[in-house]
TIGU-573215 format. One record per residue (C-alpha): x, y, z; residue in one letter. Coordinates in Angstrom, 1 decimal, padded with zeros to 4 digits, always signed. Example, Ala and Ser with C-alpha at 12.3 -4.5 7.8 and 13.67 -1.06 7.14 Angstrom:
BEGIN
        x        y        z   code
   +012.3   -004.5   +007.8      a
   +013.7   -001.1   +007.1      s
//
This chain:
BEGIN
        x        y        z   code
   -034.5   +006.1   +001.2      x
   -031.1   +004.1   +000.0      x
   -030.9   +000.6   +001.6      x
   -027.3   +001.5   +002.0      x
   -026.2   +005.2   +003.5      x
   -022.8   +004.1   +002.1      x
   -021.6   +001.9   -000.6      x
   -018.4   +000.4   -000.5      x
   -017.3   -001.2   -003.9      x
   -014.4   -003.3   -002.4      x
   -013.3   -005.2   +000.6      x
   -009.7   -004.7   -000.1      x
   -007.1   -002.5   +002.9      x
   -008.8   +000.6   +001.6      x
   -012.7   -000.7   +001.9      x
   -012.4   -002.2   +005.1      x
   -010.1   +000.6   +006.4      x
   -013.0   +002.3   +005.2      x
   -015.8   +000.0   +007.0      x
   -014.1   +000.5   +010.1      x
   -014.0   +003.9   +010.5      x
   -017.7   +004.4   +009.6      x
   -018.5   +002.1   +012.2      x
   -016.5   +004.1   +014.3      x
   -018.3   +007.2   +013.4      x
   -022.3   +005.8   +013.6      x
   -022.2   +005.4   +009.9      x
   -023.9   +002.3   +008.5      x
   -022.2   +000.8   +004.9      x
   -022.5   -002.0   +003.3      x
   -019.5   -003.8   +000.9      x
   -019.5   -005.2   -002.2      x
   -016.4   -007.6   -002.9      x
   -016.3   -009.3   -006.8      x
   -014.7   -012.3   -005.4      x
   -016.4   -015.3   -004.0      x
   -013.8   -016.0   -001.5      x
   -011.7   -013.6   +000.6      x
   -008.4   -015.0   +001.2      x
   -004.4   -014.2   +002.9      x
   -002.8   -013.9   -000.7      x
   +000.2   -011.6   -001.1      x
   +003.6   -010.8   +000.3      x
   +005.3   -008.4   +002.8      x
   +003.8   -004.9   +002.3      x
   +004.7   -002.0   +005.0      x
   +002.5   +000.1   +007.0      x
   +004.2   +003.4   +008.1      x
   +003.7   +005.0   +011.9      x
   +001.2   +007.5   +010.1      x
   -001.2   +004.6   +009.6      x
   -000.4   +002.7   +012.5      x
   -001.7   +005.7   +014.5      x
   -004.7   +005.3   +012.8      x
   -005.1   +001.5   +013.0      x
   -004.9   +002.0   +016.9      x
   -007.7   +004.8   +016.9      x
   -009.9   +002.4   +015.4      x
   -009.3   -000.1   +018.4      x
   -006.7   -002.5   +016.8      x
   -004.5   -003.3   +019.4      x
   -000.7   -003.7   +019.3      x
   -001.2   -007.2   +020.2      x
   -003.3   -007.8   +016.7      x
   -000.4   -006.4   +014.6      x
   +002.3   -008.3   +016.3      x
   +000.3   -011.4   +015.3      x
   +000.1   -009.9   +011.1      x
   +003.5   -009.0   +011.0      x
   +006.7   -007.7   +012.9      x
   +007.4   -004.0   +013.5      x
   +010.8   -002.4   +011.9      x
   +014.1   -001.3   +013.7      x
   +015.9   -000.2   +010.2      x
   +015.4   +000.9   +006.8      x
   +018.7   +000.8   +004.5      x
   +019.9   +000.9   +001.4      x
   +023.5   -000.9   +000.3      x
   +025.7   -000.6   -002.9      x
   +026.0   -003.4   -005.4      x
   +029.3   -004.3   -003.2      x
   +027.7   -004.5   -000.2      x
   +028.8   -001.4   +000.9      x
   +026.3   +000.8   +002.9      x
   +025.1   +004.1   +001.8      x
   +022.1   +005.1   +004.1      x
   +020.6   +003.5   +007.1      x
   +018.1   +005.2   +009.6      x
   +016.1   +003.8   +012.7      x
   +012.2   +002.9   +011.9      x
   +009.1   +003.3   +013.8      x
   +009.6   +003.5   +018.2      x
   +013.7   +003.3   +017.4      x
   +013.2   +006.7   +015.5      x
   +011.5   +008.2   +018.3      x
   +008.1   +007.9   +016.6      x
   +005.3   +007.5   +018.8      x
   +004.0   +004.6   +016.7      x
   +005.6   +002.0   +015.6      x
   +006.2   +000.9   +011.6      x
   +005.2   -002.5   +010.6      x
   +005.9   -005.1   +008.0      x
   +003.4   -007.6   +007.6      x
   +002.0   -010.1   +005.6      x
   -000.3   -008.3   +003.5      x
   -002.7   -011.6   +003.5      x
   -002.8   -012.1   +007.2      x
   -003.1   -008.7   +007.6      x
   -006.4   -008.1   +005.1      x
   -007.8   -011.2   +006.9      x
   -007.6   -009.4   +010.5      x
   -009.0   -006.2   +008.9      x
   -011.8   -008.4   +007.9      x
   -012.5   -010.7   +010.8      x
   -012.8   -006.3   +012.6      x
   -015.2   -005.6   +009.7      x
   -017.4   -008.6   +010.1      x
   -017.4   -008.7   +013.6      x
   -018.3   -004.8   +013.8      x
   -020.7   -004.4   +011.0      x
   -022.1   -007.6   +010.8      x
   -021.6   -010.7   +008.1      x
   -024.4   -009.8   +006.2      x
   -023.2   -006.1   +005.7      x
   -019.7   -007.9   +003.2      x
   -021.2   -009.4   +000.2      x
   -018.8   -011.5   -001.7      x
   -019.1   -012.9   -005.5      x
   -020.6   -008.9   -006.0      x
   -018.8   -006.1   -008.6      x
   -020.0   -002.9   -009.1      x
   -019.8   -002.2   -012.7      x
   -021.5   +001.3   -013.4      x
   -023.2   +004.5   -011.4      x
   -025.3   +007.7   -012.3      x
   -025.8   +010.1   -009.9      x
   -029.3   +011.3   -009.1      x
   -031.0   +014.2   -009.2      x
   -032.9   +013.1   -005.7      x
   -029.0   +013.2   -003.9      x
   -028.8   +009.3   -004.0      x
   -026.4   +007.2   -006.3      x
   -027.6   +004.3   -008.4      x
   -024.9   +002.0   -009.4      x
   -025.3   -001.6   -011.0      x
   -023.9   -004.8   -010.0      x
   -022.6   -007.9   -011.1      x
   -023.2   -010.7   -009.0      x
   -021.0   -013.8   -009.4      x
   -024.2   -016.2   -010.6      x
   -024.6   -013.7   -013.4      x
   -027.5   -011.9   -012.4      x
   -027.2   -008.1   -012.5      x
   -028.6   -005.4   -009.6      x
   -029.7   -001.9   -009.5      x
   -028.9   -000.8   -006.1      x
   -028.9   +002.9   -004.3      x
   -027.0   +004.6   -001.8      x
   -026.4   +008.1   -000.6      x
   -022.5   +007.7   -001.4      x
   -020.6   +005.2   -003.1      x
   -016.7   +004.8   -002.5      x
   -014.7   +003.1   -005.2      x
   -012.5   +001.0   -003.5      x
   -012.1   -001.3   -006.2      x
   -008.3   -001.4   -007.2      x
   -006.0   -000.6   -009.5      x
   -008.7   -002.2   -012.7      x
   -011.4   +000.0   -011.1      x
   -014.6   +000.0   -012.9      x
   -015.4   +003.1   -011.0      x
   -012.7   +004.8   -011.9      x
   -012.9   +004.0   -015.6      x
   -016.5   +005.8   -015.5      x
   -015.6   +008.4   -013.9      x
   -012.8   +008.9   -016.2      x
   -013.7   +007.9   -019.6      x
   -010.1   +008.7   -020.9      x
   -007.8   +008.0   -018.7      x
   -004.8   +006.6   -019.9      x
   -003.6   +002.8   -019.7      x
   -001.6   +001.3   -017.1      x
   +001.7   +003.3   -016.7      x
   +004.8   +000.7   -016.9      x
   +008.0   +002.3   -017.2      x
   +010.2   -001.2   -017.7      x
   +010.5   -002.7   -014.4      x
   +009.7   -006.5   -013.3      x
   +009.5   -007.4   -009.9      x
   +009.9   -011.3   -008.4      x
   +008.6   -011.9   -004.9      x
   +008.3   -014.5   -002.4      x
   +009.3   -015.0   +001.3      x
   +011.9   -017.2   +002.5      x
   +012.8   -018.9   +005.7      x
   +015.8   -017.0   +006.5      x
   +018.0   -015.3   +009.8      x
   +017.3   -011.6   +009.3      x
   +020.1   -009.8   +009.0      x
   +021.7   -006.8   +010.6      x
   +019.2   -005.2   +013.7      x
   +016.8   -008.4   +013.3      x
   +014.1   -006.4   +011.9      x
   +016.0   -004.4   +009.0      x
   +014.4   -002.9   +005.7      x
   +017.2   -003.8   +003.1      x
   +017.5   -002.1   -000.5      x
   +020.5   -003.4   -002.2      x
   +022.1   -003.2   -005.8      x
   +021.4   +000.0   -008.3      x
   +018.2   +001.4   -009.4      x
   +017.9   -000.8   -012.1      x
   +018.9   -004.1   -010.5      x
   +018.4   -004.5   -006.8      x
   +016.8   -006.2   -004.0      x
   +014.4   -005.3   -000.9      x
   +014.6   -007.6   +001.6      x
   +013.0   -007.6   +005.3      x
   +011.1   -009.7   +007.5      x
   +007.3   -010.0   +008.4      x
   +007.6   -012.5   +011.1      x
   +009.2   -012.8   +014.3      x
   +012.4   -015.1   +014.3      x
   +011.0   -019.0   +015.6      x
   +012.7   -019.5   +019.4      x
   +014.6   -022.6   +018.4      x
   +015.3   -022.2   +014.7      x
   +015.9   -018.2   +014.6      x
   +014.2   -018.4   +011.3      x
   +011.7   -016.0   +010.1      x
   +009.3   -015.3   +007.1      x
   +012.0   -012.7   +005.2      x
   +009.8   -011.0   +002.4      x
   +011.8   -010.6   -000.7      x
   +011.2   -008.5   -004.5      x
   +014.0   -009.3   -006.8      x
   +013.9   -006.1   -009.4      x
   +015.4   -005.4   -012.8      x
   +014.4   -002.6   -015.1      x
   +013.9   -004.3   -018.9      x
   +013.1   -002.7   -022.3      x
   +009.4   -001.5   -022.1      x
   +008.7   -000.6   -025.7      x
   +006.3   -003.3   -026.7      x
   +004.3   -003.0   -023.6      x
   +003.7   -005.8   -020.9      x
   +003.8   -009.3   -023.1      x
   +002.9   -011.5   -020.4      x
   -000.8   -012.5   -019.4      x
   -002.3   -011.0   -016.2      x
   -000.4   -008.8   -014.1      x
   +000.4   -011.1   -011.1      x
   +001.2   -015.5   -011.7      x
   +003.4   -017.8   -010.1      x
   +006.6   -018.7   -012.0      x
   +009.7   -021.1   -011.7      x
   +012.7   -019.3   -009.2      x
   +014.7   -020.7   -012.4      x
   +013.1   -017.9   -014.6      x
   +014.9   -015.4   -013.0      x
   +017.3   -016.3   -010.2      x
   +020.3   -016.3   -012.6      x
   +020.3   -012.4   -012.7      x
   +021.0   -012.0   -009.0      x
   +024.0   -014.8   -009.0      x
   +026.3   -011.8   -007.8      x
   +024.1   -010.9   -004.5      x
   +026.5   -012.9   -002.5      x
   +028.3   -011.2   +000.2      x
   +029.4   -012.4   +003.9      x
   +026.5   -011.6   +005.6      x
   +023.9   -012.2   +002.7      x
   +023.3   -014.5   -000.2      x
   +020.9   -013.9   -002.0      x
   +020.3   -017.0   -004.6      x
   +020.7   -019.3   -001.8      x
   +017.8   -017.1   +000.1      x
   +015.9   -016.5   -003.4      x
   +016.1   -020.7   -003.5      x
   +014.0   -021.3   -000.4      x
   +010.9   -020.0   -001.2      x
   +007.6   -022.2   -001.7      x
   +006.4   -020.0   -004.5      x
   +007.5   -017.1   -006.2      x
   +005.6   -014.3   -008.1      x
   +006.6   -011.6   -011.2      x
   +004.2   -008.6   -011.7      x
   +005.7   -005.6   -013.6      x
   +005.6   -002.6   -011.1      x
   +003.1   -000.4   -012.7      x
   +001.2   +002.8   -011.4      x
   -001.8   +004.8   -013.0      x
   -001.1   +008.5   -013.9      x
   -003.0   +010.8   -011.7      x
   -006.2   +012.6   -012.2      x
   -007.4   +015.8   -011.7      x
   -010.7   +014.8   -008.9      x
   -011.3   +012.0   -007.2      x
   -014.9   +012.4   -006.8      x
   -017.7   +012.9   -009.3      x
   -021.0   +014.2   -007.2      x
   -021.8   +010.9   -005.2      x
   -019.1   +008.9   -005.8      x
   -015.7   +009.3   -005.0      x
   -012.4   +006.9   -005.1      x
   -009.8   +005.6   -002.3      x
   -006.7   +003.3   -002.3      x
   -005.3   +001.8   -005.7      x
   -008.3   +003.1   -007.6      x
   -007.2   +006.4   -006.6      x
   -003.9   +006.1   -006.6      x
   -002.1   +003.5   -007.6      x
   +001.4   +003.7   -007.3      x
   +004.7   +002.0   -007.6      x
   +005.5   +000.5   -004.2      x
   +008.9   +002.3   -004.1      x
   +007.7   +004.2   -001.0      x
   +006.5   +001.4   +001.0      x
   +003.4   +003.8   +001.3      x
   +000.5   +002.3   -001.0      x
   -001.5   +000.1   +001.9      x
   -000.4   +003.2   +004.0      x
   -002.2   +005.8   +001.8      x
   -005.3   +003.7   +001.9      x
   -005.9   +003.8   +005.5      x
   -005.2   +007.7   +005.3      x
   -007.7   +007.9   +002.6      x
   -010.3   +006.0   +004.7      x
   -009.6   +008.5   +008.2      x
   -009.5   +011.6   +006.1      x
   -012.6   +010.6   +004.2      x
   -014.8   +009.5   +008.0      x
   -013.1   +013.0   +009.2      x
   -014.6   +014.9   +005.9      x
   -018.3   +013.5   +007.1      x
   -017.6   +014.2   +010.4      x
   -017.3   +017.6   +009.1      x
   -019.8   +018.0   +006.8      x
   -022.1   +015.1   +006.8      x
   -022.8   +012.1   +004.4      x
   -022.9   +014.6   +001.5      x
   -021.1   +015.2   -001.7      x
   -019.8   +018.2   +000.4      x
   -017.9   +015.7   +002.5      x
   -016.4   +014.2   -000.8      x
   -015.7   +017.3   -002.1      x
   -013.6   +018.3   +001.3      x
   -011.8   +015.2   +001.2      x
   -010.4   +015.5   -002.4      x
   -009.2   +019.0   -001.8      x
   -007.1   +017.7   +000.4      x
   -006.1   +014.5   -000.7      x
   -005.9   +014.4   -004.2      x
   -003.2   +016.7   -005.5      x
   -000.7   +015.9   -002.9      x
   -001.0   +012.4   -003.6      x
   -001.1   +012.7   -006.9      x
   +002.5   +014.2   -006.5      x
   +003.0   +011.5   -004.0      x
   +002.3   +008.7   -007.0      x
   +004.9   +010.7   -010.0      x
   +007.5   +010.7   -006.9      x
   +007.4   +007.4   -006.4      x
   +007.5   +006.6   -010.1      x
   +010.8   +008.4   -009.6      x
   +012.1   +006.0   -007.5      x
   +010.9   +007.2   -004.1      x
   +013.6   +006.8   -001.3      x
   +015.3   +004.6   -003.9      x
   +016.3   +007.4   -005.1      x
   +019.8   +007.5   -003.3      x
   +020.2   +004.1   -005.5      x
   +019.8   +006.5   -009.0      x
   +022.6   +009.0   -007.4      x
   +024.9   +006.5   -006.4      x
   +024.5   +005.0   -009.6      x
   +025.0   +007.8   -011.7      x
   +028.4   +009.1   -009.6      x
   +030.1   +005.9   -009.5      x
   +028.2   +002.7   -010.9      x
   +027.0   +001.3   -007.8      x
   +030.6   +000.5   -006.8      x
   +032.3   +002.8   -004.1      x
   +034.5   +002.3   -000.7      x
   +032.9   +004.9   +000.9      x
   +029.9   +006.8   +000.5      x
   +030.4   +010.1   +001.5      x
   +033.3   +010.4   -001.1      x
   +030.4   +010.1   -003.8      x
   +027.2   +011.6   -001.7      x
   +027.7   +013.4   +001.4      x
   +025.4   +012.6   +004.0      x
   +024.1   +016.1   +004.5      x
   +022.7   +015.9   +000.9      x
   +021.8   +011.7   +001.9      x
   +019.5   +012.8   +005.1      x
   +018.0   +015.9   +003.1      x
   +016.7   +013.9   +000.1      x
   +015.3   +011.5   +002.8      x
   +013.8   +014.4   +004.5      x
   +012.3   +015.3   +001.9      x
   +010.6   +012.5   +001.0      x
   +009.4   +011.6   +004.8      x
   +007.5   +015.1   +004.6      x
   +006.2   +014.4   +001.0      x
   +004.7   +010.7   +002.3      x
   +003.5   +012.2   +005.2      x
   +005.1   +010.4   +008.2      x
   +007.9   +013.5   +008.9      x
   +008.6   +012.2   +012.7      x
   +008.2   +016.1   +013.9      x
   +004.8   +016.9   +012.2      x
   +003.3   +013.6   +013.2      x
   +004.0   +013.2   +016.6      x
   +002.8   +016.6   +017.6      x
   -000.3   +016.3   +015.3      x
   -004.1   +015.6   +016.9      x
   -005.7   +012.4   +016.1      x
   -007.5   +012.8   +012.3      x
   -011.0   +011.7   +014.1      x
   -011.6   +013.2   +017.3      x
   -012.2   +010.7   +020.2      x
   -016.1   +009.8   +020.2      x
   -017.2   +012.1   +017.4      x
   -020.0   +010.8   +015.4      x
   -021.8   +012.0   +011.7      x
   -024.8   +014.1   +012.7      x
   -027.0   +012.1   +009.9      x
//
């Protein structure tokens, strides 16, 4: 019998989303994590009421959320003059019955883990640990090898294993021999977080400038009483010849504000400026924004994939931490369903994989950025007012559209039953 009825390989958002809900559901797992040392790295990421709902069936509380972040009252996108073009409520303000957040990704892995640990048990997260390679079994178990941080290599077994190991998954890459590389399509993103006032409702989601030169901008803190200062999460974009491929080692370092601020010298208007806000930050980051071009099955017998191994995608959508916790409810509801089996798997990619998969190329579009590339392409970015250049039926129907695509359409999700029913366990 397999030590382990399921393997997790990866104690990222998805793995622990993952943990969680098999706890929730009577079954036991076990993660594998390669690094020695979990830690709160990262910036502001965005987790959408779909997910939310989700977080609060698994017993996080409202209370634990307010502590990782701060929910949102606005998502907008301005012109390159400061001119608005679309803004919508978020979250309770849009009549949601969840709210959105926007947290700090690092404070917020750390409370998924402190759940994890506390749930399933210290022993059952084993740090300094990669899984490198699998073969399924004729018995119905999966063997799969690992790479411990000391250098000593493992054969362990399982009834399932779930690649939850990121976008440089080693499950992924043997499950698909050929994929291709690492899609970049010429975009650099700098990030960091400033102290700053947040502008417009207080708890606005800000895109500004032209598809190929903007910023986002939106806070993951609540303001401090006697400063009104808050942590505002920041990505400084421009879209660069990609010909020769990414030139710079690793794909996520610190780097001098100095190496880039120059290009956003115009982002000053009278109620934002944006190199005097770039200019605050501790430490900033560049990464190009890359995705991975999706593939036809998630799961081979055994083993199947969730969150940036998956489906990594450009963060245009706000929806890639989002999409993980989706993965991990759908996948407990699939055993609910059918058992710990590669039936359950099977189930769970039907529904999942293809629709995400359009999910990913939409976002490589440009997501709800979208509006950025129409505006762009009627007028330059430069316009008095916006319904001369898009009117705002056609404004609220590409929105629509994408809401519906990303799964969080405000109609369809607050009528819909929870993914897991309450108390339902995996008859093992």
């Amino acid at each position: 019998m397999p030590r382990h009825t399921v393997m997790i390989a990866g104690g990222g958002i998805a793995g622990l989303s993952l943990a969680l809900t098999l706890h929730q559901i009577g079954v036991q797992c076990t993660i594998f994590e390669s690094v020695r040392e979990l830690k709160p790295l990262g910036v502001g990421i965005n987790i959408q009421p779909n997910a939310v709902r989700e977080l609060f069936d698994l017993g996080i509380s409202q209370a634990d959320m307010d502590r990782t972040g701060v929910p949102a009252k606005e998502w907008g996108l301005v012109g390159l003059n400061g001119n608005e073009i679309y803004s919508e409520p978020r979250g309770l303000d849009a009549g949601y019955k969840w709210p959105q957040y926007a947290v700090h990704r690092g404070r917020f892995h750390m409370m998924l883990l402190d759940k994890v640990r506390e749930r399933i048990g210290e022993k059952n997260v084993q740090l300094g640990a990669r899984v490198i390679d699998y073969y399924n079994n004729e018995d119905g178990t999966v063997s799969y090898t690992v790479e411990h941080a000391d250098g000593h290599v493992t054969l362990e077994s399982a009834k399932i294993l779930i690649g939850a190991d990121g976008l440089h998954s080693a499950i992924r890459a043997r499950m698909h021999p050929d994929q291709p590389p690492i899609h970049w399509g010429g975009a650099v993103m700098w990030r960091g977080t400033s102290p700053a006032v947040p502008v417009r409702t207080g708890s606005s989601f800000i895109g500004l400038g032209t598809h190929r030169h903007r910023m986002v901008i939106y806070p993951i803190s609540h303001p401090d009483p006697e400063t009104g200062l808050a942590d505002v999460n920041w990505i400084a974009e421009m879209t660069v010849d990609n010909s020769e491929g990414w030139q710079e080692q690793g794909w996520f370092k610190p780097v001098p504000v100095s190496d880039f601020i120059h290009h956003f010298e115009t982002f000053r208007y009278d109620w934002l400026d944006v190199p005097e806000m770039i200019s605050k930050t501790e430490t900033a980051f560049v990464n190009p924004m890359i995705d991975r071009d999706p593939i036809g099955t998630w799961v081979e017998g055994n083993v199947a994939l969730m969150g940036d191994a998956a489906h990594a995608m450009y963060p245009t959508g706000s929806n890639g931490a989002s999409q993980a916790i989706i993965d991990a409810r759908q996948l407990g509801l699939a055993m609910v369903e059918k058992g710990v089996t590669p039936e359950a798997l099977q189930t769970y990619d039907a529904r999942l994989s293809g629709p995400v998969g359009e999910l990913v190329l939409r976002n490589r579009g440009a997501g709800p950025f979208g509006l950025l590339n129409m505006v762009d392409e009627r007028c330059g970015g430069q316009f008095d007012n916006i319904d001369d250049i898009i009117p705002a039926a056609e404004r609220n129907e590409f929105m629509a559209g994408y809401k519906s695509a990303a799964g969080f359409a405000i109609d369809k999700l607050n009528s819909a039953d929870r993914t897991i029913a309450e108390g339902a366990r995996v008859a093992l």
